[in-house]
Each structure stands twice: as C-alpha cells, then as structure tokens.
C-alpha positions as CSV (number, residue, x, y, z in Angstrom):
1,X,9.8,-49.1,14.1
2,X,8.6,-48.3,10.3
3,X,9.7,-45.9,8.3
4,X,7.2,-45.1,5.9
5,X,8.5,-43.2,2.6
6,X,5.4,-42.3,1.0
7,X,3.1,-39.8,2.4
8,X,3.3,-41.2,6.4
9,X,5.8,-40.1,8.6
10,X,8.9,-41.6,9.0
11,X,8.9,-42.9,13.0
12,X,12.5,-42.6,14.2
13,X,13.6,-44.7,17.8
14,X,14.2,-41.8,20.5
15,X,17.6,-42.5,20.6
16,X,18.6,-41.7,17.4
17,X,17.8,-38.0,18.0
18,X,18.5,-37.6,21.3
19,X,20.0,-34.7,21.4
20,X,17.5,-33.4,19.4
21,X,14.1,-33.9,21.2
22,X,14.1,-31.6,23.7
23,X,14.5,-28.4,20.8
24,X,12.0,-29.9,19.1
25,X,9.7,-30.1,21.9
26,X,10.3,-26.4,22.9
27,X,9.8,-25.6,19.2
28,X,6.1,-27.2,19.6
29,X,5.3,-25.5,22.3
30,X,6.6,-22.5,21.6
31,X,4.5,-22.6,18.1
32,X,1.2,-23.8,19.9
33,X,1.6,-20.9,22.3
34,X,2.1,-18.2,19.5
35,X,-0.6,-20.1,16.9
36,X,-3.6,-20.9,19.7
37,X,-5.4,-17.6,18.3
38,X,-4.5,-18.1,14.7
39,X,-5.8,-21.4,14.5
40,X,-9.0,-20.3,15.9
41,X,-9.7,-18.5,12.1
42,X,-11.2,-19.9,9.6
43,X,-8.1,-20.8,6.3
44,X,-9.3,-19.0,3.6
45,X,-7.3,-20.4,0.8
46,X,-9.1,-20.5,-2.3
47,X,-7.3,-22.1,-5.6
48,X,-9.8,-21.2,-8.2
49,X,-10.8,-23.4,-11.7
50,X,-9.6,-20.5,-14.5
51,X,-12.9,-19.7,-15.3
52,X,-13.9,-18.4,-11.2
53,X,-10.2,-17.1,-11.3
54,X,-11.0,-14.3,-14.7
55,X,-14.3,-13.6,-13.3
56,X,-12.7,-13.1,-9.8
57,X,-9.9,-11.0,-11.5
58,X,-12.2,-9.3,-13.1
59,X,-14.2,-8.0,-10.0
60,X,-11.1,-7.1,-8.6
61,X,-9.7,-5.1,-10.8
62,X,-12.6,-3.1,-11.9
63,X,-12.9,-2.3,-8.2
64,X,-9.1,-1.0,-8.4
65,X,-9.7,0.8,-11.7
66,X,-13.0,2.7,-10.0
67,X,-10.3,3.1,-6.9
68,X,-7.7,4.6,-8.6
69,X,-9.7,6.9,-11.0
70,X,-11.1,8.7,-7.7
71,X,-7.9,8.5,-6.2
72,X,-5.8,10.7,-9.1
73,X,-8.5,12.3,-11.1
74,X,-9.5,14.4,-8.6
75,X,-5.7,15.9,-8.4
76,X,-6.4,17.9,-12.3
77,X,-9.9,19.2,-10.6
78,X,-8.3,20.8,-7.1
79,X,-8.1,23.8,-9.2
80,X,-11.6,24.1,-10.1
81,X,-13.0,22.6,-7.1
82,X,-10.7,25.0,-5.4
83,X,-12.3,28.3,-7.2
84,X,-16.0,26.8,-7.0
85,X,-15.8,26.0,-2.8
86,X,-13.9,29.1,-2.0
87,X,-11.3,27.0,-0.6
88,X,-8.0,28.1,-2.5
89,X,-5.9,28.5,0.7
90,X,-7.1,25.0,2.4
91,X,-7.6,22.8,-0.9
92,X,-4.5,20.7,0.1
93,X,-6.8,18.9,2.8
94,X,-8.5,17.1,0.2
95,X,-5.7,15.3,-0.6
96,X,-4.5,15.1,3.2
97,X,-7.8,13.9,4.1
98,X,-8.5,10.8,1.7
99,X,-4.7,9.8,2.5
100,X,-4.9,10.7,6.2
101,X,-8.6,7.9,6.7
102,X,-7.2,5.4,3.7
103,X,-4.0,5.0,6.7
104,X,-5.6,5.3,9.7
105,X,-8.3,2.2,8.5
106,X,-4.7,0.1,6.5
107,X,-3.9,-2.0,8.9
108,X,-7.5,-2.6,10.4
109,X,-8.3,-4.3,6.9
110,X,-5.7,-7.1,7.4
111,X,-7.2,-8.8,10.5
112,X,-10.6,-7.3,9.7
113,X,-10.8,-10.1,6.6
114,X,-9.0,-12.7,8.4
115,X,-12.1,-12.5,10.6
116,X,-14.8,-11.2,9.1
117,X,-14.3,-13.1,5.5
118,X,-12.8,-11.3,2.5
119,X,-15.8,-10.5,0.7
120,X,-17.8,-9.1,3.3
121,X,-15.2,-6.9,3.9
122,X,-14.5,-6.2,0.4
123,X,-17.8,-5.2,-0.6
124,X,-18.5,-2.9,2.5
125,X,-15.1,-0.9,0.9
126,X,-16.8,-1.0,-2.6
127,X,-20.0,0.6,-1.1
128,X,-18.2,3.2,0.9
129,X,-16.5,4.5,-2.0
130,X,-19.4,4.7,-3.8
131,X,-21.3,6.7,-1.3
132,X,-18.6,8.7,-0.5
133,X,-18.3,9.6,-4.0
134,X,-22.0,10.8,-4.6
135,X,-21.8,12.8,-1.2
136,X,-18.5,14.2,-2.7
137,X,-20.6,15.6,-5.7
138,X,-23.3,16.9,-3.3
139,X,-20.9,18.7,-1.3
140,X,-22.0,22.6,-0.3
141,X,-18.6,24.0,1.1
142,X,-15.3,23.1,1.8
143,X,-15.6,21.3,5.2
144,X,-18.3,18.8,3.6
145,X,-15.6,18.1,0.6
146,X,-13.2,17.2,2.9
147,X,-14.9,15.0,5.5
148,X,-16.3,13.1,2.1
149,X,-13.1,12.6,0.7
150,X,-11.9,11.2,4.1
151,X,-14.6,8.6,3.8
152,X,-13.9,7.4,0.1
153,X,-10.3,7.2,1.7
154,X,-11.5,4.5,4.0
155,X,-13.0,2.7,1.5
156,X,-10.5,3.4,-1.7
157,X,-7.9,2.0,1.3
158,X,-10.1,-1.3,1.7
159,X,-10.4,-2.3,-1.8
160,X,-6.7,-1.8,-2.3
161,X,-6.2,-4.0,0.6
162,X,-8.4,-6.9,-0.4
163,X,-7.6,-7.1,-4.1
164,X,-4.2,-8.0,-2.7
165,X,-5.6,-10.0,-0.1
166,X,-8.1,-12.2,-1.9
167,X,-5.1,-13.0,-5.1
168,X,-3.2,-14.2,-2.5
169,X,-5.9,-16.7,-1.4
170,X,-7.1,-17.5,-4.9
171,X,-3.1,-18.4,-6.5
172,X,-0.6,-19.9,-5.6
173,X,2.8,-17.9,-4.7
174,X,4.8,-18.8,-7.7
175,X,1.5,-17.3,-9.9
176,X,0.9,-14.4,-8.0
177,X,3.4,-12.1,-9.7
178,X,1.9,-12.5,-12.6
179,X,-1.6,-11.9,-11.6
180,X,-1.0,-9.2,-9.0
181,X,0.8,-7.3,-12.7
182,X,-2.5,-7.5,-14.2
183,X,-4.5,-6.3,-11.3
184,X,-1.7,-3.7,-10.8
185,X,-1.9,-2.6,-13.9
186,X,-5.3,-1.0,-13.3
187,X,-2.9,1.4,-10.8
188,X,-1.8,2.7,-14.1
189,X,-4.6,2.9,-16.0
190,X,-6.8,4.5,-13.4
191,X,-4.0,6.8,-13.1
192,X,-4.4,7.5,-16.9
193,X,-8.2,7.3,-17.0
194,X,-8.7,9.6,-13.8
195,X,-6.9,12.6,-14.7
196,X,-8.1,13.1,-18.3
197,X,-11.6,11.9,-17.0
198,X,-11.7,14.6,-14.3
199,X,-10.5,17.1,-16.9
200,X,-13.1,16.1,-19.3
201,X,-15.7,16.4,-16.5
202,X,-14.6,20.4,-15.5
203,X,-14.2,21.1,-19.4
204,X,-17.3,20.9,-20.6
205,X,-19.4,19.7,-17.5
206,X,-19.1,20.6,-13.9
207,X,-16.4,18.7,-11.5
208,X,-19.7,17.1,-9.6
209,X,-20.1,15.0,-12.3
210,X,-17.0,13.2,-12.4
211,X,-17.9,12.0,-8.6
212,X,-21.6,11.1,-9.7
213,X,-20.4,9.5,-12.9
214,X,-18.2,6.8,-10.3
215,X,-21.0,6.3,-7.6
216,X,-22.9,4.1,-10.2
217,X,-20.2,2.4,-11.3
218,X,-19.2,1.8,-7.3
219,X,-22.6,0.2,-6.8
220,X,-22.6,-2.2,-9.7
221,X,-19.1,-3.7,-8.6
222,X,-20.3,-4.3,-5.3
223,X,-23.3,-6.2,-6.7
224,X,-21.3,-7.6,-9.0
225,X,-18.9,-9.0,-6.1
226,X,-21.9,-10.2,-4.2
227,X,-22.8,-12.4,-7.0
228,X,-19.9,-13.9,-8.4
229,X,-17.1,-13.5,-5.9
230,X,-16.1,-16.9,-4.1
231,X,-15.6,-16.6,-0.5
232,X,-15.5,-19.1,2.8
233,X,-17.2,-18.1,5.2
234,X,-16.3,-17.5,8.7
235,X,-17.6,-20.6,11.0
236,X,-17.6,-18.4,14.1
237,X,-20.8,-15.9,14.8
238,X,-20.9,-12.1,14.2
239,X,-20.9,-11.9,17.7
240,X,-17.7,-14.4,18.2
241,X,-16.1,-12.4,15.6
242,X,-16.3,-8.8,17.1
243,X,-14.6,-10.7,19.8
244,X,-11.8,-11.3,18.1
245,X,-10.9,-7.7,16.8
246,X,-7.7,-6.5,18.6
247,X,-9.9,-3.1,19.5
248,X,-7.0,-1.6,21.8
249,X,-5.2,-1.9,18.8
250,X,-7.8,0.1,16.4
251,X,-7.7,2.8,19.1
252,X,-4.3,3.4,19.8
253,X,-3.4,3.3,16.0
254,X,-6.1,5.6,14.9
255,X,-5.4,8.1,18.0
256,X,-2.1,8.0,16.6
257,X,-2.0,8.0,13.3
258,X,-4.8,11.1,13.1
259,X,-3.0,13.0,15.9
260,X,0.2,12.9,14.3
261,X,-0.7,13.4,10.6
262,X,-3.0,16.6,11.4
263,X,0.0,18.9,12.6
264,X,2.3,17.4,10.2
265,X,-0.3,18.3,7.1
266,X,-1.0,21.7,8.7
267,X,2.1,22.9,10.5
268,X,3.8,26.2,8.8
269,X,0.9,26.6,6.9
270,X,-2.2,26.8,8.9
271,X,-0.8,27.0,12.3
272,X,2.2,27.7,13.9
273,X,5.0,24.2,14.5
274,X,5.4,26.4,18.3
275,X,1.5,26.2,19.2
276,X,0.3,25.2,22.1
277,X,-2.5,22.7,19.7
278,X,0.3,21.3,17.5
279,X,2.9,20.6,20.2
280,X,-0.3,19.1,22.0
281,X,-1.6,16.6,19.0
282,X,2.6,15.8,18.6
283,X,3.0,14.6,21.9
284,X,-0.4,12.6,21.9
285,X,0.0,11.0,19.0
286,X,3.9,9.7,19.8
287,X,2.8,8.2,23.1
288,X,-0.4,6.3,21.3
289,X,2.0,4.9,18.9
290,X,4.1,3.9,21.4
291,X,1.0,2.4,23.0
292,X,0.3,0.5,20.1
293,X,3.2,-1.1,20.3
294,X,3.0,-2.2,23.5
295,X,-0.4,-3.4,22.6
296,X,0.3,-5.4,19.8
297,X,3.2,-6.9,21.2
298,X,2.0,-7.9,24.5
299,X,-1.8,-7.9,24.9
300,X,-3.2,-8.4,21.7
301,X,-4.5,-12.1,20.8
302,X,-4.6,-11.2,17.1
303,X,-2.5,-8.0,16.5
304,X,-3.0,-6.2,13.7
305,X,0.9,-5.8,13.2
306,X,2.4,-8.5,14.7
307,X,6.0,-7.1,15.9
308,X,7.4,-10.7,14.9
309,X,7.2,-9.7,11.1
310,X,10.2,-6.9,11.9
311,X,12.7,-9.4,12.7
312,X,13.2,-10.0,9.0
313,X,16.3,-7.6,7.9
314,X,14.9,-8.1,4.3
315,X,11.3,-7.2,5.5
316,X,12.4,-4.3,7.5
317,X,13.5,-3.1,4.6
318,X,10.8,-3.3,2.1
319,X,8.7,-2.0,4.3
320,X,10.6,1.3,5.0
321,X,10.6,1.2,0.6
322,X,7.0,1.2,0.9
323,X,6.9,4.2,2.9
324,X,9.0,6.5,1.2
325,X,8.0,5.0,-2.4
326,X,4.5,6.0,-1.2
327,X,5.9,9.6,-0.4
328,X,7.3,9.9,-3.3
329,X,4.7,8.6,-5.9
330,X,1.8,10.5,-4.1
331,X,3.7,13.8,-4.2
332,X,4.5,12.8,-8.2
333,X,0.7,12.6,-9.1
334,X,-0.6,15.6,-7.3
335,X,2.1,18.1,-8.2
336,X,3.7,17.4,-11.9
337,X,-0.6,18.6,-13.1
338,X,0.1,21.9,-10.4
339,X,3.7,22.2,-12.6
340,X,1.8,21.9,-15.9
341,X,-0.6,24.0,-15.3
342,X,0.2,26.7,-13.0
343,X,4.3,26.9,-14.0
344,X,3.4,26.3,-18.2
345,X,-0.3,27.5,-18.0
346,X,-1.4,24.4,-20.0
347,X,-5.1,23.7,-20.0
348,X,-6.3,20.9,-17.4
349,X,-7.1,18.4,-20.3
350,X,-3.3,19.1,-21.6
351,X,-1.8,18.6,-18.3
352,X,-3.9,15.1,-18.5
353,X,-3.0,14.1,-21.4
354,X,1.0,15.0,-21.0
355,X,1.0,12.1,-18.0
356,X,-1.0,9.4,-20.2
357,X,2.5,8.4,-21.5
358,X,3.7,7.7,-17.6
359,X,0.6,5.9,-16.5
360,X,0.1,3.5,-20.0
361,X,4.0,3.2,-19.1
362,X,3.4,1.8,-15.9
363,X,0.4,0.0,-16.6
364,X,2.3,-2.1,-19.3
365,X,5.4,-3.0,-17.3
366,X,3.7,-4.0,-14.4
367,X,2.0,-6.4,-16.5
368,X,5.1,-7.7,-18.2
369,X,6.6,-7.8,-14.8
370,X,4.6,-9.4,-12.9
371,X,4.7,-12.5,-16.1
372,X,8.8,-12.2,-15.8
373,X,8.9,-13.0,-11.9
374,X,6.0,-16.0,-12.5
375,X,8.2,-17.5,-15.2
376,X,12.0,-17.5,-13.8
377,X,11.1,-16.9,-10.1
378,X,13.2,-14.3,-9.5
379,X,11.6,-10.7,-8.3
380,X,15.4,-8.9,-7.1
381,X,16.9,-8.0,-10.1
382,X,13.4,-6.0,-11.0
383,X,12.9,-4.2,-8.1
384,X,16.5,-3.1,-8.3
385,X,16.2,-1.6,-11.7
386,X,12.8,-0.5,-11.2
387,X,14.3,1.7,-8.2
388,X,17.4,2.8,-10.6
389,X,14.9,4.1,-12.8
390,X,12.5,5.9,-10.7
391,X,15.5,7.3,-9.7
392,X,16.8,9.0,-12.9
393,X,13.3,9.9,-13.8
394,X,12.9,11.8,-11.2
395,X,16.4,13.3,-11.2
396,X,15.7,14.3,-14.8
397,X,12.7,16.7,-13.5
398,X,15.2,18.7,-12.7
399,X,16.1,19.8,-16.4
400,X,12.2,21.2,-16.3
401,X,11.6,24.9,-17.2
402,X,8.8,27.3,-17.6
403,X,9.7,27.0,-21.7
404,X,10.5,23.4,-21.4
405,X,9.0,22.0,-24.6
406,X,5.8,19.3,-23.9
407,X,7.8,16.3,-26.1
408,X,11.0,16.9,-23.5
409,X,9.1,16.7,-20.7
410,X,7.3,13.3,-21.5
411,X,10.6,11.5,-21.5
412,X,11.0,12.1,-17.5
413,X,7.8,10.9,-17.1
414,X,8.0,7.5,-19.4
415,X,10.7,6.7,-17.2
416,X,9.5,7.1,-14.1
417,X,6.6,4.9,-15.2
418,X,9.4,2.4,-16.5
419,X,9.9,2.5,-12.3
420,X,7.2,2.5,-10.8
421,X,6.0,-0.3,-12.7
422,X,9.2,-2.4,-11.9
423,X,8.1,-2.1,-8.0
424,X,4.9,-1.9,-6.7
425,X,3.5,-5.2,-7.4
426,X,7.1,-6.7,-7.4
427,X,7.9,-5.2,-3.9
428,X,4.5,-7.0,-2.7
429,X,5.7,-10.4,-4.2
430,X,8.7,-10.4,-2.0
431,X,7.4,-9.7,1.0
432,X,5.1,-12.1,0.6
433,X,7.9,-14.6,-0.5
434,X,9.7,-13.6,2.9
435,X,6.5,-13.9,5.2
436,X,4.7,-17.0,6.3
437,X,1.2,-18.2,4.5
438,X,-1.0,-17.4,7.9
439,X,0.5,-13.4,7.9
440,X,-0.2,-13.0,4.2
441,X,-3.3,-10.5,4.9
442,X,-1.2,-8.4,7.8
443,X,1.8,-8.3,6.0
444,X,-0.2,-6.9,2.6
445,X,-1.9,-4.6,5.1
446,X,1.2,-3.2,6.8
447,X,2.9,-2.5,3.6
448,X,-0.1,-0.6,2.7
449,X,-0.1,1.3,6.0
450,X,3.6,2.3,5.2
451,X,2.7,3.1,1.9
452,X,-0.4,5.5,2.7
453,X,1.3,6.9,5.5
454,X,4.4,8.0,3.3
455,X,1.9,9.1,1.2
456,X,0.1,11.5,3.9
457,X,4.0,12.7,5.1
458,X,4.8,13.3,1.2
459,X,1.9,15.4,0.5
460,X,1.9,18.0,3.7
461,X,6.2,18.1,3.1
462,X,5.6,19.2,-0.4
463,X,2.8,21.4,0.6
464,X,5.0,22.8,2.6
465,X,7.9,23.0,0.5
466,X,6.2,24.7,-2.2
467,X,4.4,27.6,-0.1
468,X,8.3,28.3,1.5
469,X,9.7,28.7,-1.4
470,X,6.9,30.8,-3.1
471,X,7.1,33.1,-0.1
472,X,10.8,33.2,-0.9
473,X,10.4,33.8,-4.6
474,X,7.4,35.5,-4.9
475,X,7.5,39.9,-5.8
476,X,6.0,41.6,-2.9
477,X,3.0,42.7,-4.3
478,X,2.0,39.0,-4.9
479,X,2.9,37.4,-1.4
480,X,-0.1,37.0,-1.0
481,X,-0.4,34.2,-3.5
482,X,1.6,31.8,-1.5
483,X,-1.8,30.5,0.3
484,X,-2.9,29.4,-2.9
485,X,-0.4,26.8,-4.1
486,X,-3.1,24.8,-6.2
487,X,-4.4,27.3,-8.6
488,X,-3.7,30.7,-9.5
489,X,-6.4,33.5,-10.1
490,X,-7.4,35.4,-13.0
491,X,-5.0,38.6,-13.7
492,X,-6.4,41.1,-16.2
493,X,-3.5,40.8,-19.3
494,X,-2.2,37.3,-18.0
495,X,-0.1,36.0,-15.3
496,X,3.0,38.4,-14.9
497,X,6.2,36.6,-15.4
498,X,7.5,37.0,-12.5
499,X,4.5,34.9,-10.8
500,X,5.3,32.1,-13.3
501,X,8.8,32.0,-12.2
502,X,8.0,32.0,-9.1
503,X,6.2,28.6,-9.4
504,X,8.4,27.2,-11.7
505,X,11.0,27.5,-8.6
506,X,8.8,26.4,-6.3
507,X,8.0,23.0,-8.2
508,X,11.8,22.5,-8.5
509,X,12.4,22.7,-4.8
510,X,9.0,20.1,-4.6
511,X,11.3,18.1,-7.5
512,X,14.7,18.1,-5.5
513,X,12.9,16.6,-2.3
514,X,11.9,13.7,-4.1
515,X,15.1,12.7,-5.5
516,X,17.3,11.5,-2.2
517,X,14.1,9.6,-1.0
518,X,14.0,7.2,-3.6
519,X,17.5,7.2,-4.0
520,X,17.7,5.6,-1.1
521,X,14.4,3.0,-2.1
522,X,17.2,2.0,-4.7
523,X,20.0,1.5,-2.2
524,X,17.9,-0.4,0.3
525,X,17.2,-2.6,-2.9
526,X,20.5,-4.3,-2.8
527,X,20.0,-5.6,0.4
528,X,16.8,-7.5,-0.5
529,X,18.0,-10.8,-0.8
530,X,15.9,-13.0,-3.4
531,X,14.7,-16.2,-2.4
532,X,12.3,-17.1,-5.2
533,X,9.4,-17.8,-4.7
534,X,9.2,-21.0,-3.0
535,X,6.7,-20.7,0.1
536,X,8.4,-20.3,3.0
537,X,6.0,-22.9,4.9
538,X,7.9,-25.5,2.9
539,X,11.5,-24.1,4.0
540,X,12.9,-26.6,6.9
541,X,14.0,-24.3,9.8
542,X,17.9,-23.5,10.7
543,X,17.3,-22.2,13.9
544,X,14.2,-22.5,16.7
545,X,15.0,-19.6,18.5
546,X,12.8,-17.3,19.4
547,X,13.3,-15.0,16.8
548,X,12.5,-17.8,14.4
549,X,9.0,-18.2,15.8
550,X,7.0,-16.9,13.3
551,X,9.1,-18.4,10.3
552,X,8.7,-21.8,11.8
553,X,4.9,-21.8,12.7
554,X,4.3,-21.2,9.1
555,X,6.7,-22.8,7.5
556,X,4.6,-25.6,8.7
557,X,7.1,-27.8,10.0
558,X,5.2,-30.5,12.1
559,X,6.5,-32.2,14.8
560,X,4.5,-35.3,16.9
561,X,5.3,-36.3,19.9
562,X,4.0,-39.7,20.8
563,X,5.7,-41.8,24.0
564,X,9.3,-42.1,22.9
565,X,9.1,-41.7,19.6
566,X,9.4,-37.9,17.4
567,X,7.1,-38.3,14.4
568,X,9.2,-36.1,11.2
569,X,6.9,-35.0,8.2
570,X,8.3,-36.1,4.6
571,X,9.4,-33.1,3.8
572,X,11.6,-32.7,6.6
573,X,15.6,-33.3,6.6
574,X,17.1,-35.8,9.3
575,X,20.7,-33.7,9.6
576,X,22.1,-35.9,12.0
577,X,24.5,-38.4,10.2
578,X,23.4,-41.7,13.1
579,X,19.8,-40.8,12.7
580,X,19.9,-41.4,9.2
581,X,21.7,-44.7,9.9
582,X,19.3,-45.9,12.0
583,X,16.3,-44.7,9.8
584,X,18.5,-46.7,7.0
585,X,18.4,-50.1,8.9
586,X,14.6,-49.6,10.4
C-alpha cells in the first residue's frame, strides 16, 4: 500500500482503522441516502473574471435599487393614495398585501432556482415587478391596488432572493461580505430614493406616476439580465424539472402562510378576533403549517426548508433575528413618515427628506461592513453592535414629541441606520458560514421567509397598536378618526390639538413595541458563535451522527470504499495515533 501526499488519496491497510470503518461506512450511506436528490441538480457555481463579476453586480443591484424604491416609496404616498381610492380605513392592506405574497412565494424561490436556473428565475421576478407596477398606476379602486401590490410582492420577494442567491454562486465565501455590502447597500439607498421619489411624484404630479416611472425601468433590467447575466443552465427538461418541485410543499406553505396572515392583519380592526371566519382561517392555517412540516421532513425529495438546517443552535438563532429584525424594520419605515406627518404635520417631501440621513446611514455602513468581515474574517463582533445600536436608536424614539425639533429627531434615526447596516448583510454571511455549500439557496430563502413574515406580523401588530390607542386617546367627537390611521382629513382652521396628541401617543405606543423585540435580536447575538469564514465543506467532521448529516454531506468529506481498503481525501485528519504509524512506514 502507497500513500500518496500530493493530490491522490492516501490508501491506508484496513487494519489500521479498524475500529473505524464501519462509522465511516454508515456515514456513506447515510450521506448517499440524504444527497440522491441533490445530486440530481445541476452545481451552479459560478467564479466570475472581475469584469462579468461588475457587470453581474451591476444587474443585480439595480434590480434591488428598482426593488426597494417600490418597496418604501410607496409608504410617504398611503396618504394620498389613501384620499384618491377612497380607502382611508383599509389602506393598511397595501402594505399587508405586498408583505403577505413577497412571504408566501420566499421559500418557493430557493429550490425554484436550484432547479429552474437562477436567471430564468430571476428575470421572471424582474418582469413581475415591472407589470405589477404599471397595473399599480392603472389601478381604478382599492381592491385593484391591493391585489397589484400583492403581485409586485411576489416579484420584489424574487429579486431579493436571487441577488443573494446568484453572489453566492458568483464569489467565493470569504468575498461575499464584502460584495453582499455593496449590493445591500442599494437596501439603503432605495430606501432613500423611494420615499423622496414618491413624494416628489404626489407633489407636483400624481402618485400613478411614481409606479409608471419604475415599470420602464423594470423592463430594461430584465433585458439587461437576459443579455449579460452568466448562468448554467439546467441539463434536465422543463418537463423533468416541474418534476422536481416539492408541490405539497408550495401548497401547504401558501395555505398556511395566507390563512394565518389574513386574520392576523385584519383582526380588531376589520373583523372581530371571536368570529366564526377568523377562528376558521386560524385553525386552518396552524394545521397546514403543521402539514408542511410533516411534508418537508418526511415526503419531500427536495424540500424547500429542509428541517436538517434547525439543528444548528447558532442557525436557530439567526433565523428567529431575521424574523423579529424584519418586524421591526418594516414597522420603522412605514410609521416614523405616519409620525412626521400626521403627529408634526410636516409636508410628505419633509417627512422624506428627514429619513435620507437613516437610509445614506445605512447604505454606507453596510458597505464598510461588508469590506471589514472580507478583510479579518470575522462577522460576530458586527452583528453584536449593530444589534446594540438598533437598540438604542429605537429606544431613543421614545424622547419624540409633537414639538420635537427636526435636527433632534435625526439623531435617532442616524443610529438606527448605524444598526441596521451592521446586520442585514452580516446576519446573511453567517448563516451562510454555518450552512453547507449545496443549502446555500434554501438557507438565503428561509431567512428571507423569516424575514418577510416578521415583516407581515410587524405591520398588522402596529396597525393594530396604533388604532387601540387612538380609540383610547382620541376626544369623543373624533372617535371616529381611529379608522383612518394613515392620513388625517382636512379640518376647516387646522387639526385641533387634541387630534395631534392623540397621534403623537399613538406613535409612541407603535415606538415602545419595537423596542423589547430587538432587544432581544441583540441578546440572541451573543450566542452566535463566529466561525470565520472558512467553508464548512472543508471542516473535517467530529461527529457522524444523525444530527450531523447535513454538515457532513457538505462539508464534502469523501470516503471510498474499495475491498479492504478506506480511501481518505488529503484534506482529511487520520486521528488515530497507530493509523498514522502505519501510514508513516507505508
């Protein structure tokens, strides 16, 4: 027997490891069993020359810029658009709506590209939101607003997903933080761009042209994606691929996800939590969850949320971050503009331009970020202080008043985007440092599903928050405004104080929910262990226990069995002090 040092394995007698073989053998198996499906996919690893990678980057995060501009301009035009569809008492679905599609659709997008290919999947999202955008700006009434903004929720949702996705094929893990900080910077700067652009739009145009002004742009980046966007293609037929889609999956989920976000958007406030239709969707949507468990666990081939990835500790806990940092961030861009303008009476394009300093805030510490975690390969110590200060930004809300002065209330706000910054793209990088290379695309698309959904949960609790404690606060002759939480009408001599006060009280409460939530995002940040950002396919295995399936399959740690000999890869360790002996004298 040889042992080979170089790039052949090293060939140990069957002797020498004895008492290791038959683990090892069970540890094949047990990989082949859980990778048979997986390895039926096509890899769609991509390292790109630098001049593919700027033009790839490029695509990507125009798409996310377009993406995000829908996303939070529209939250400084719910007024208007509120006043124009007659919809003052039921604007809130708009929001709901986009959120309530963009989640349903998350974790569809994950496998969806693993077996479609990302760019076919990527430039049906682009196209979508373009549509839905010019339908948006066409809309007659209410009901067709809604059901439009549902539908640029699906695709805002898939070009979020795969400009995650597709840097994850086209770097390498140690570069990724710093790419996915540029890309994420467009989060910020769409964030910045939307609202003043919306508020431009209703100023001295119409809201309908904000919409129409982003269905062009939609278009070209879709084109532009089909032309310049490297992709491999999937070697399996359209036909072979529908196959593959874990469709139990897709309709337990979505049955789900719909029939439990609908009562908890509209309960309280648009039907009672005690009727019959709530108690109804409640029940339905818990066992279909439950169901999709079951599904994705036991019958699906390809599941769209492998319940494997939940026996991390580290990425249990990221993911629950993701949830309540989406809460939390959602509620933060639709109601500080309600505060500004409905508590302060500021114009729209003043309540825009007051959040620039958060967004250009967060915009440049993602970038600087994401460079920081590529250069010392370390991603814990940001996310903890990114948490610390989301934190106290949002505590210091809490110093807001009707009078506050606009320079004092900026400082909250460049904090905040000092946080928020520090952890979305940074939070990505280490779960993506704690999963294996094959789950990159359902692990990107669960954390968005957790993120969306928090998002959807954030926005119908503050909804609901606010019209409580306007009912509470409001004088009796103006009850009646508590159904219209997103704008306030037009009183003859100005808004009586007592109104403004009323709201003022009623964005504190909103304010105070915020806070504990993520609070606990920053405790839940000491226990993510940092690991750098080594791939974890390259990490020899401790354990080959079940629980350790996942990690082992992709840590890629290959074992051959031929006659009586065990095969070992280079990188592998021989732990066992007479093996090495042996391999010594061979």
């Amino acid at each position: 027997m040889l042992c080979f040092v170089a790039s052949s394995p090293i060939a140990v007698p069957h002797h020498a490891i004895a008492g290791h073989d038959c683990l090892a053998a069970a540890a094949v198996a047990i990989m082949t069993q859980l990778t048979k499906a997986e390895q039926a996919l096509h890899d769609q690893s991509n390292l790109l020359p630098r001049r593919q990678l700027v033009s790839c980057l490029g695509i990507m995060s125009l798409a996310l810029l377009i993406s995000f501009i829908d996303q939070n301009g529209i939250s400084t035009a719910l007024p208007t658009i509120a006043a124009d569809l007659d919809a003052r008492a039921t604007i809130s679905w708009a929001g709901t709506a986009s959120l309530l599609a963009n989640t349903t659709f998350q974790m569809l997008y994950g496998r969806a590209s693993d077996i479609f290919g990302r760019k076919a999947v990527f430039i049906s999202a682009i196209l979508l939101l373009a549509l839905a955008d010019l339908l948006c700006g066409l809309s007659a009434n209410a009901a067709m607003f809604y059901v439009f903004r549902g539908v640029a929720g699906i695709g805002g949702g898939g070009i979020t997903n795969l400009a995650m996705i597709i840097v994850s094929d086209v770097v390498t893990l140690e570069q990724r933080g710093k790419y996915q900080g540029i890309i994420g910077s467009m989060v910020g700067l769409g964030s910045v761009t939307g609202p003043f652009l919306a508020a431009a739009f209703v100023a001295r145009s119409t809201w309908r042209g904000f919409f129409w002004m982003l269905a062009p742009l939609g278009a070209i980046n879709g084109l532009l994606a089909y032309r310049y966007l490297p992709s491999k293609e999937p070697e399996a037929t359209f036909r072979e691929s529908v196959g593959k889609v874990d469709w139990m999956g897709v309709l337990t989920s979505s049955i789900g996800t719909i029939f439990l976000l609908i009562p908890i958007s509209g309960g309280g406030a648009y039907f009672p939590w005690a009727s019959p239709m709530v108690i109804a969707m409640l029940a339905i949507g818990g066992v279909s969850l439950i169901l999709f468990v079951l599904v994705e666990w036991k019958l699906a081939k390809l599941p769209m949320m492998p319940v494997t990835v939940y026996r991390d500790p580290v990425v249990v806990v990221l993911l629950i971050q993701s949830f309540l940092l989406g809460l939390v961030y959602q509620c933060m861009v639709y109601y500080l503009p309600l505060y500004l303008q409905n508590a302060h009476q500021f114009s729209i394009i003043v309540s825009a331009s007051l959040l620039i300093p958060m967004f250009v805030t967060q915009a440049t510490v993602s970038t600087l970020t994401g460079l920081w975690i590529s250069r010392y390969k370390r991603y814990g110590i940001v996310i903890q202080v990114g948490f610390a200060m989301w934190t106290l930004g949002t505590g210091l809300t809490l110093l807001y008043r009707r009078t506050t002065d606009p320079g004092v209330i900026v400082v909250p706000l460049i904090v905040m985007g000092i946080g928020v910054g520090c952890v979305f793209q940074p939070t990505l990088v280490a779960l993506q440092a704690h999963s294996a290379k094959s789950r990159r695309a359902v692990i990107i698309s669960n954390r968005n599903f957790n993120r969306c959904a928090g998002g959807a949960c954030g926005l119908a609790i503050s909804a609901a928050v606010l019209q409580a404690r306007l009912r509470a606060t409001l004088p009796p002759e103006y009850k009646y405004l508590a159904d219209s939480t997103y704008a306030l009408p037009d009183f003859n001599g100005g808004v009586p104080p007592a109104v403004l006060d009323a709201y003022m009280a009623a964005s504190h409460a909103v304010f105070i929910v915020q806070i504990p939530l993520i609070g606990l995002c920053f405790l839940g940040s000491i226990f993510v262990k940092d690991r750098g950002l080594a791939p974890k396919d390259e990490q020899p295995s401790e354990s080959l226990g079940q629980g350790d399936v996942e990690s082992e399959t992709a840590r890629g740690t290959e074992l051959e069995m031929s006659g009586d000999e065990v095969h070992v890869q280079p990188d592998q360790k021989v732990d066992d002090n007479a093996t090495r002996r042996d391999a010594e004298k061979a």
